[in-house]
N, C-alpha and C positions, 0 to 999 in steps of 0.2 A: 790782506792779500796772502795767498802762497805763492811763493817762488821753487819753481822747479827745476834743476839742472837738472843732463842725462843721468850722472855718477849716482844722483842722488835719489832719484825715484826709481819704485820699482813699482810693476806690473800685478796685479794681483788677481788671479783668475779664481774666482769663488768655487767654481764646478767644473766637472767635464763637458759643459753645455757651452763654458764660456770660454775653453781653450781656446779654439777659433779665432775668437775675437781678438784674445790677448797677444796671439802671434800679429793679427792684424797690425792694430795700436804698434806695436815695436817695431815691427815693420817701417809703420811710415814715420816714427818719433826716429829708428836710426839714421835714417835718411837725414833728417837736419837737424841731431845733434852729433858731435865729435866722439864720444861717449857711447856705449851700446845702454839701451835697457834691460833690464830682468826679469821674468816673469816668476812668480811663487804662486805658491796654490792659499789659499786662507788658511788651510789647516795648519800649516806648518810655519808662518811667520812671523818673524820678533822680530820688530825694527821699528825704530822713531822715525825715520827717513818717508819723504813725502811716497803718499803712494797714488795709484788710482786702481779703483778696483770697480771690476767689473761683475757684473749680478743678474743673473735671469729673476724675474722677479716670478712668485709661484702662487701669489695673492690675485687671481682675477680681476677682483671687488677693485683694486688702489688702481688699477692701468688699465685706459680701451685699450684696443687691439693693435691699432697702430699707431701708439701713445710710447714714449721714453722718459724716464727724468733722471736728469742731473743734478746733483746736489754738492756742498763742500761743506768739512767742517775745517776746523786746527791745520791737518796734516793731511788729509785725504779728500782727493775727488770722485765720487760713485756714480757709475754711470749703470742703468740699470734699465734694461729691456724686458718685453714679457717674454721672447725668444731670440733667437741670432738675430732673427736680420732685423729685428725691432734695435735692438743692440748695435749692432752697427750703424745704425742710423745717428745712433746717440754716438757714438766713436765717431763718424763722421762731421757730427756737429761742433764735438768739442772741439777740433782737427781744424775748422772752419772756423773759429775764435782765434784759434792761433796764426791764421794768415794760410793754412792748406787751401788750394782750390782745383778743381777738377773740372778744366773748361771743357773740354768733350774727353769720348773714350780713351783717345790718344797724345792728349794734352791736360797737363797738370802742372802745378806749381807749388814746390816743396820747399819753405822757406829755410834758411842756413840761421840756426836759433842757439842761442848759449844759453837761455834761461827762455821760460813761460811765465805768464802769471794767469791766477783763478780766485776770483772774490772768494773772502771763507764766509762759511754759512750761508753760502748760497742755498735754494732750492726751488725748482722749476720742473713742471709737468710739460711736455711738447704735442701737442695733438695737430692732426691734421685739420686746415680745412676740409678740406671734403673727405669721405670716407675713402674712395677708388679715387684714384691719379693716374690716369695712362696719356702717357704723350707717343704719337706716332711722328719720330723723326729718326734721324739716321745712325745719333751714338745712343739710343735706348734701345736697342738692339742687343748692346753689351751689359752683363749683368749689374757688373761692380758699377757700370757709370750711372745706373738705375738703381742705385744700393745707395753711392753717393747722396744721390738727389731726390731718394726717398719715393719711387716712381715704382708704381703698379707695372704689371705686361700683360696685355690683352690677348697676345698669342699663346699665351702659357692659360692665362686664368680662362677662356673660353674654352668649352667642351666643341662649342661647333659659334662662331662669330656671324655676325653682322647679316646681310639679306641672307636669308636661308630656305626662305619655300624650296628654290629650288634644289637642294641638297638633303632635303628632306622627304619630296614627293616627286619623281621623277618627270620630267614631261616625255622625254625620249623611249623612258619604257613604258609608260603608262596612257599617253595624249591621243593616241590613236585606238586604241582598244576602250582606252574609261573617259571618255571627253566630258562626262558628268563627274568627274574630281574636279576640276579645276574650272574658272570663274565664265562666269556667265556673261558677260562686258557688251556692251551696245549691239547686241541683240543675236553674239555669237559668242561659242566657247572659245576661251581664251588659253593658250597653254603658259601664259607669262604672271598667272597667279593660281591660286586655287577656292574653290567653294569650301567656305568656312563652314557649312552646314551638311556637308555630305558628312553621313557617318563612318563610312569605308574609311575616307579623309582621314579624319580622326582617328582610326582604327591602326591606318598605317604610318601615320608620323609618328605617332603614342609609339608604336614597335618599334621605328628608328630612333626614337627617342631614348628607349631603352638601351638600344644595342650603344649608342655616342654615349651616353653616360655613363655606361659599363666599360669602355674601352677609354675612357679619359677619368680618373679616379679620383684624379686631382684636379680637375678644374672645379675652380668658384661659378659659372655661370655657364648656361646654355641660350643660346640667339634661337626664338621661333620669329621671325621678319618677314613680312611681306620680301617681291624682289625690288631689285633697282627700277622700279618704272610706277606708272601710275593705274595699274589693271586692279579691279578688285570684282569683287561678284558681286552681283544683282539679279542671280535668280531671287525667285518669290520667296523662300524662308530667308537670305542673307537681305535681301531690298526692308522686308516687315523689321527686322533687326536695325539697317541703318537708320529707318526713318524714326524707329523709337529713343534709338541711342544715339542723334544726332551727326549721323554721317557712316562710311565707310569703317570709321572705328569700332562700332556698334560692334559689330560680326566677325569684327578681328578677337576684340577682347571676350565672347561671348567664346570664340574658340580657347583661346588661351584661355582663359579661366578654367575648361576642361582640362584642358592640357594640365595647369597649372594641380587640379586635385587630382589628378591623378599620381602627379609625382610632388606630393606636400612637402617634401625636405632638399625639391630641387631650386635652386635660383633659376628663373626664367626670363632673360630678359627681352624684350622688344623695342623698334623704334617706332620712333611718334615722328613720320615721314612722308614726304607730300601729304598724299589723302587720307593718311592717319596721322596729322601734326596736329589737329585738336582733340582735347580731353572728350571722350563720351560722357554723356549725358543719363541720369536713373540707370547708370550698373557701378556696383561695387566689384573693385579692383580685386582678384586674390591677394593675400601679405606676401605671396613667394612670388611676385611676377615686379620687376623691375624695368621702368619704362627709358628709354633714352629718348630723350628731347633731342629733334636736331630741325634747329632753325637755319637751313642752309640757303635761302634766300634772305641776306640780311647787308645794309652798309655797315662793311669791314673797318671804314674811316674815323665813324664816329663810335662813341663810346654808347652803349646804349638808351641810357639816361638822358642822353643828349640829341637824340633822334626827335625830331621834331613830333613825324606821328607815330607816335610808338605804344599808343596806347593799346592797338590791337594787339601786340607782340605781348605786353604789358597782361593784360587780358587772357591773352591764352595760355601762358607762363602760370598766372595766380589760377588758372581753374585747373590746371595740371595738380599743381602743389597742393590739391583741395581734394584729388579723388583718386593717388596713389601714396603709399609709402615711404616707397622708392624710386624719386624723381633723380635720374641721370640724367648729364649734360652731353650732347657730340658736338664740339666746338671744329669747327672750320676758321684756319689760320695763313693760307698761304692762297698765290692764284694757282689752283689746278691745271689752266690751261699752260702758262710760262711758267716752268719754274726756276726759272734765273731772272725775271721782268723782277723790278724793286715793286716791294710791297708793302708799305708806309704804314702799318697798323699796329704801330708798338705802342703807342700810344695810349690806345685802347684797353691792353689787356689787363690793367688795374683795378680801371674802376667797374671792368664787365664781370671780372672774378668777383669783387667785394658783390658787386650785383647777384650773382648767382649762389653765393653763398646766403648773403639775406632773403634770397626768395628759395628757398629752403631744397637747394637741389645737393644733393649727397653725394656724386659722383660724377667726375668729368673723364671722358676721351679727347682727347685734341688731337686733331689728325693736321699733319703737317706733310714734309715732302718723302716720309716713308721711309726707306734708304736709299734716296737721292740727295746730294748735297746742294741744296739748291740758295735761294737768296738768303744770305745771311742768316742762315739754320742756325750757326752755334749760336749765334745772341737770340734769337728766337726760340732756341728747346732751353737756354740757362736761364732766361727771364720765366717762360713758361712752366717750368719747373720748380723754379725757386715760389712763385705766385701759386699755384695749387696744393703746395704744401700751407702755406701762409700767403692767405690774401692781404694781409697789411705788411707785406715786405714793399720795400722805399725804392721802384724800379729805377729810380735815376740814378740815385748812388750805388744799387747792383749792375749797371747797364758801363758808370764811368770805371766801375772796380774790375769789370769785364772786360772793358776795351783793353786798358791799359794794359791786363795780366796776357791778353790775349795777342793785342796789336804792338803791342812797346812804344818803339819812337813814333810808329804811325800811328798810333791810337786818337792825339789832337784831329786830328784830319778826317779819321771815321767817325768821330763823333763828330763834326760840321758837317759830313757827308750827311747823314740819319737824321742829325737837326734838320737841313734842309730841305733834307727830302718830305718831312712830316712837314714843315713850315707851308712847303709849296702844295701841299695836300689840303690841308686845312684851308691854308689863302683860298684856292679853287673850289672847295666845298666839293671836291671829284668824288663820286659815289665808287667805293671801294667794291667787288663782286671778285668772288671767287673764281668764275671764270671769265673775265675780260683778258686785255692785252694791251702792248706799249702802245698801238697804232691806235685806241681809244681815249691812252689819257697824254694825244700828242700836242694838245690846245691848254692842259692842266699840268701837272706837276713831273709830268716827260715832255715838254717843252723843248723847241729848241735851244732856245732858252736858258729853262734851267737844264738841260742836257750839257752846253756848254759850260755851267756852273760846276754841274757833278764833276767833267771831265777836268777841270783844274786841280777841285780837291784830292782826288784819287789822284791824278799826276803830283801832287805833294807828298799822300802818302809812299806812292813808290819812291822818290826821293829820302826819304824819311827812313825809307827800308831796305837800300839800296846793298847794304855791308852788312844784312841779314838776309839768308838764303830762305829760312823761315817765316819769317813774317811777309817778305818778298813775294813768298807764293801766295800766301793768303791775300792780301792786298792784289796780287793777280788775280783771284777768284771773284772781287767787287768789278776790280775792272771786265770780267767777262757778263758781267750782268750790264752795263754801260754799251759794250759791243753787242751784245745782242739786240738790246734796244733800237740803236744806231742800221741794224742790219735789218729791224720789220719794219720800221717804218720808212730807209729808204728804200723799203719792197712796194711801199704802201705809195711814198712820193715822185716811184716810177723815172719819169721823163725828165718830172719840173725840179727845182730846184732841189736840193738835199737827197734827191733821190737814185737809183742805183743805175741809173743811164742819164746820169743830168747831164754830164763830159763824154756822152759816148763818142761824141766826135775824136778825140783822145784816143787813140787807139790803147795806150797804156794803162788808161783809167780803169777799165773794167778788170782788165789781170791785176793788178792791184789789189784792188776791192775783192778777189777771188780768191787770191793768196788770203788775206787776211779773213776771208769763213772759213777757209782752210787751215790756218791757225788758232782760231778757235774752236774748231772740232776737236785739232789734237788738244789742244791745253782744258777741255772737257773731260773729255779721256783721262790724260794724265789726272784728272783734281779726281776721275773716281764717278761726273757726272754723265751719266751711259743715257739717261733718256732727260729731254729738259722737257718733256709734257708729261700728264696724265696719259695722254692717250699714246704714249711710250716710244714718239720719234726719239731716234741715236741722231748722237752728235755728226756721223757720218752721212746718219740719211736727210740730217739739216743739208750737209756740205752737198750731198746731191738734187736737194731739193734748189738750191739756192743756181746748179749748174742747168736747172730743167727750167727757172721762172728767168735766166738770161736768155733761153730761146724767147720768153714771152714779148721780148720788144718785136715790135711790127712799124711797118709803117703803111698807113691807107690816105685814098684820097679824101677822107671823109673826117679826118684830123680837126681837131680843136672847131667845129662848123658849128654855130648856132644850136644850140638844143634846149629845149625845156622838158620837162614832166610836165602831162597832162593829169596824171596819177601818181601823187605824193607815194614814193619808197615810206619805209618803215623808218620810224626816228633812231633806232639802232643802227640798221642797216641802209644808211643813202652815203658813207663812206663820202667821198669828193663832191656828192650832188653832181646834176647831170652830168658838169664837165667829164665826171670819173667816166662816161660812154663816151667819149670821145677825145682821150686821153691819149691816146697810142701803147695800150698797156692792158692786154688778157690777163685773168683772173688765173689762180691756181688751186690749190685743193682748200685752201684756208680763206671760208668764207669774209674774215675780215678787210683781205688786200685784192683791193680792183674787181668787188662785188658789188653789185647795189638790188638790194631787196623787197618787197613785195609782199606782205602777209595778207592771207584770207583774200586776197584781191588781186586784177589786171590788170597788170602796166600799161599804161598806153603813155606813149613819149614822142614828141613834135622835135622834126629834123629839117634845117634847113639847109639844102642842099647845093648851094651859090651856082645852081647850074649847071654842075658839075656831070661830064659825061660819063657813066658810069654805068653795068649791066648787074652787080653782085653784091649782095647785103650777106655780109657772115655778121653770127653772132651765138655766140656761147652760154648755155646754161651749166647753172650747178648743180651735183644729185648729192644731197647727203641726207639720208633718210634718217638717221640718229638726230639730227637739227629740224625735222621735217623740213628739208628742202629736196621739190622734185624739181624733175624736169617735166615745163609749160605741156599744154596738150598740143596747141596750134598755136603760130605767130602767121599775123598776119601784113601785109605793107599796103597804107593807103596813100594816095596822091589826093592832092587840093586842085581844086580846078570848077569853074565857075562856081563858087561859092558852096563846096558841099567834096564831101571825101569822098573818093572811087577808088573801091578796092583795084590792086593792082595783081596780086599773087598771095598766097597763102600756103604755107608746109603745115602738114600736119602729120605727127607721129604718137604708137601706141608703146609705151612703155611699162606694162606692166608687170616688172620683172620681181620679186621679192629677193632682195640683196641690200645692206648694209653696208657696201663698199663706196666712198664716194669717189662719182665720176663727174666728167666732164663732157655735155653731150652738144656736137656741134652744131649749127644751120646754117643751110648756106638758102637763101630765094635768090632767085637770077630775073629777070625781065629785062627787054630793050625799051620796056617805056620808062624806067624811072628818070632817066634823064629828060621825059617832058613836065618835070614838076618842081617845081621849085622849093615843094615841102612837102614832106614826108611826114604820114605816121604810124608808128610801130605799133601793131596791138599784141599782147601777150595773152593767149587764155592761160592762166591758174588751171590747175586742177580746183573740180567746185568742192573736193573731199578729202581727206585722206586716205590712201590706200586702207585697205581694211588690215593689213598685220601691222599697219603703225595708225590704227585711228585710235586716238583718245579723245576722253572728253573736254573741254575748252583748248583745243589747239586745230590750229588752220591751217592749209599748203602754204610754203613758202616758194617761191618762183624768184629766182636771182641770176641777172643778168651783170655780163663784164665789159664789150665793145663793141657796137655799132660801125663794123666798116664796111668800107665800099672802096671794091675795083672795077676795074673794065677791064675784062675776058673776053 
């Protein structure tokens, strides 16, 4: 062993390459010794006293690229990079033997030390798992905490990222004048891709290509990517290309491959997304084209190995890793839609890295809540972090080493919180998806249930942290993931029990309940979390969302009455089953609370009307055309009456507006005969298509209906 005191060791900086570093190192050694350190140059020092010395190494051949080793003999510790920040990496490490930890950008732990010790004769080469590390969360933003933790940045190393047609081939300037640049799609030009085959095409992304690689000097990679949707071409040269090379891919890679010789010393990378997620087929890949895999429909719960059918996943993963180079990973780690809803998937991420490393993938992204601080991000970016440098790091012992440095006295209680939350995950077998939400896993491991289990342990933690103003708040930020829970689904349980007019009789109850969204907005704010979705609601415009769906309680005469479905809703979306139509509770913009849904097909739904005198059927659709959900063409209302349905009235409306905005579109049908029927049935037409600027291939209208009521006017 060496034993190290401050007095005793000095610094030893080999070069002017490795100054840097040596100020680094004493930097954080003065911190937690009593004692300063010293730094010398090699040249000039005589000394028996332990040293550690630091070294750019200038042999290629002995170190990859983002490779470090640490060595000891007698008296000295060498820590030796091929450059700085490989260097530091190694300073970091050593740093992290001694008990330094660096839980996010703004938290760290610097232990108070009178001596170190370092086996002598050690020596150890450090390589990464994969070659690229990038994690997209919210302290890898900052460089040192990405220096720490040995982490790539995708905003720095990208020339131009991720979907890029459009930033590359204008539609705005170009869609109306060249409508033969861009894709050819069910049997009209599309401006939401472009024709892999035009040579113009080619002509002028090749020119922008130019000018972004010219203007970024320093980036490792350049994105050519289909966009965010599912458009590709099918004219007659790109159609003969998919059908040779097995799909949609075909025509993609047949571009890029030009692309790719064209600029032979450039890294080009692509995604392998929706309808280029499989490997083509008889074409050879260029060596400068690097493909990112993103398997972004997948169960987040289980580990992949452990997926029952997983063979095709299995299958398209092995034919990837058979006909590029350069297979990257895009890992998908949090729910996009909440990003405060608990998301139980730490489990996982062990055995999916050892998975991805043995099926020969080189480089991972893992996109996470951005810079959002969302559900439990710092144990989420230190596990993840610490796992893509080293796949065989021991996540439970990094995971209890985390809490403790992180949470202190309440650390016990987050750990049973995270235990059970993964227990109750597992028990239920709930399929984890990136975009779900609390009000689907409210039967599974958001239970009332376990809901009431969570809210104990977290009320121990804040006990626990009570005479820590610091950790206090943190533990504040678990408990707003709980309140939020609490707050969709009594959006979701309305009237009945648990839900957000279950006491309206209470006059008190709802101001209550109001204050407290309203103290959650702010104590969002305060933590820094400005939007809690992907799709970028503020914590404010939660608070006014939440003052718009307490107008939603109603009351009609048409309450809790007999109903069935004649036409089965969609298994995702029948939310309550019939009763949710007869609930006393309008839907609001978020198809999950008080919708009930309809794919490719016409509701038709049976009412029974107890007799009731009544002249008016309101009833509201949803428009959200990003979800393809329209609004119905015609509703219709029939009465039963000697053994056979007669129509009674029918609204019909044209809506063909092209807009992205979702709305809410009302109906009201009136007659004085419905009060001669004892049973009612609602027809809904579908649209039979999709509007043509959102038709895609294998997708259907969606028609979604909220409440069924009836007054006399």
């Amino acid at each position: 062993m060496t034993n190290t005191k401050g007095h005793e060791v000095i610094i030893i900086s080999s070069s002017d390459e490795t100054n840097k570093a040596a100020t680094l190192l004493k930097n954080y050694l003065d911190k937690a010794f009593n004692d300063p350190f010293h730094i010398q140059t090699k040249n000039v020092i005589h000394t028996s006293n332990s040293k550690i010395v630091l070294e750019i190494n200038t042999d290629e051949k002995k170190i990859d690229s983002d490779s470090f080793i640490i060595k000891s003999d007698d008296t000295a510790i060498y820590l030796i990079g091929n450059n700085e920040k490989t260097l530091r990496y190694a300073i970091y490490t050593l740093l992290e033997t001694w008990g330094f930890r660096r839980y996010t950008s703004k938290d760290s732990y610097i232990p108070k030390l009178k001596e170190v010790n370092f086996l002598k004769n050690f020596h150890k080469t450090y390589s990464p798992s994969f070659e690229y590390r990038a994690l997209f969360y919210p302290d890898c933003y900052d460089e040192d905490f990405r220096d720490w933790h040995k982490l790539d940045w995708h905003i720095q190393d990208f020339g131009i990222w991720g979907h890029s047609f459009y930033k590359l081939l204008s539609a705005k300037e170009y869609f109306k004048t060249n409508p033969t640049f861009f894709a050819y799609y069910e049997g009209k030009r599309n401006a939401e891709s472009l024709c892999m085959t035009n040579d113009t095409v080619f002509d002028i992304v090749s020119k922008k290509m130019s000018e972004i690689i010219n203007q970024n000097p320093d980036a490792r990679f350049f994105s050519i990517s289909q966009n965010d949707n599912f458009v590709y071409c099918e004219c007659d040269k790109c159609k003969t290309l998919n059908e040779k090379h097995g799909g949609p891919q075909g025509s993609l890679y047949y571009f890029l491959n030009r692309i790719a010789r064209q600029f032979p010393k450039t890294k080009i990378t692509t995604l392998a997304y929706l309808q280029t997620y499989q490997a083509p087929i008889n074409l050879k890949i260029q060596s400068n084209i690097y493909t990112l895999f993103c398997p972004i429909e997948m169960n987040r719960g289980k580990a992949i190995e452990e997926i029952p059918d997983n063979k095709t996943f299995l299958d398209i993963l092995n034919k990837w890793s058979t006909v590029t180079e350069h297979l990257y990973l895009w890992d998908y780690t949090v729910e996009f839609t909440n990003y405060l809803s608990p998301f139980p998937n730490f489990q996982t991420f062990s055995e999916n890295y050892k998975f991805y490393e043995q099926n020969n993938i080189k480089g991972i992204f893992v996109q996470g809540y951005a810079d959002i601080p969302g559900d439990l991000y710092e144990l989420r970016q230190y596990i993840l972090a610490k796992l893509i440098w080293d796949t065989n790091t021991n996540v439970e012992t990094l995971t209890n080493d985390f809490l403790n440095g992180f949470y202190g006295n309440a650390a016990p209680f987050v750990k049973k919180y995270i235990d059970l939350l993964i227990q109750n995950q597992e028990k239920s077998n709930r399929y984890l998806d990136i975009y779900t939400n609390p009000i689907d896993s409210r039967n599974t491991f958001l239970s009332l249930e376990a809901m009431d289990q969570y809210d104990q342990i977290i009320s121990l933690a804040e006990t626990a942290s009570v005479n820590d103003p610091v950790i206090a708040k943190r533990i504040l930020k678990l408990r707003l993931s709980l309140e939020y829970v609490y707050f969709e689904q009594s959006k979701f349980y309305g009237k009945d029990k648990h839900g957000m007019f279950a006491d309206k009789n209470k006059e008190d109850q709802g101001k209550r309940l109001r204050e407290r969204v309203l103290q959650f907005s702010k104590n969002c704010n305060d933590l820094g979390i400005y939007e809690i979705s992907e799709g970028g609601l503020t914590p404010n415009q939660y608070y006014e969302e939440w003052l718009a769906i307490e107008k939603n309680y109603i009351t009609h005469l048409g309450e809790k009455y007999p109903i069935r479905f004649l036409t089965p809703p969609s298994e995702e979306n029948k939310g309550k089953g019939s009763y949710g139509l007869v609930d006393g509770m309008e839907g609001y913009k978020d198809p999950a609370i008080n919708w009930i849904g309809w794919y490719g097909n016409n509701p038709k739904i049976e009412l029974s009307t107890q007799k009731t005198n009544f002249n008016s059927i309101k009833i509201n659709t949803l428009n959200d055309p990003r979800h393809w959900i329209f609004n119905p063409k015609k509703i219709s209302i029939y009465g039963f009456k000697n053994h056979k349905w007669q129509l009674i009235t029918q609204l019909e409306k044209n809506d063909g507006i092209e807009s992205t905005e979702v709305t809410i579109e009302p109906w009201e049908l009136q007659s004085s005969k419905f009060k001669n029927y004892n049973l009612l049935k609602i027809e809904v037409e579908n649209l039979k298509e999709l509007p043509y600027w959102r038709n895609r291939k294998n997708k259907k209208p969606m028609v979604m209906i909220d409440e069924i009521e009836l007054y006399n006017e």
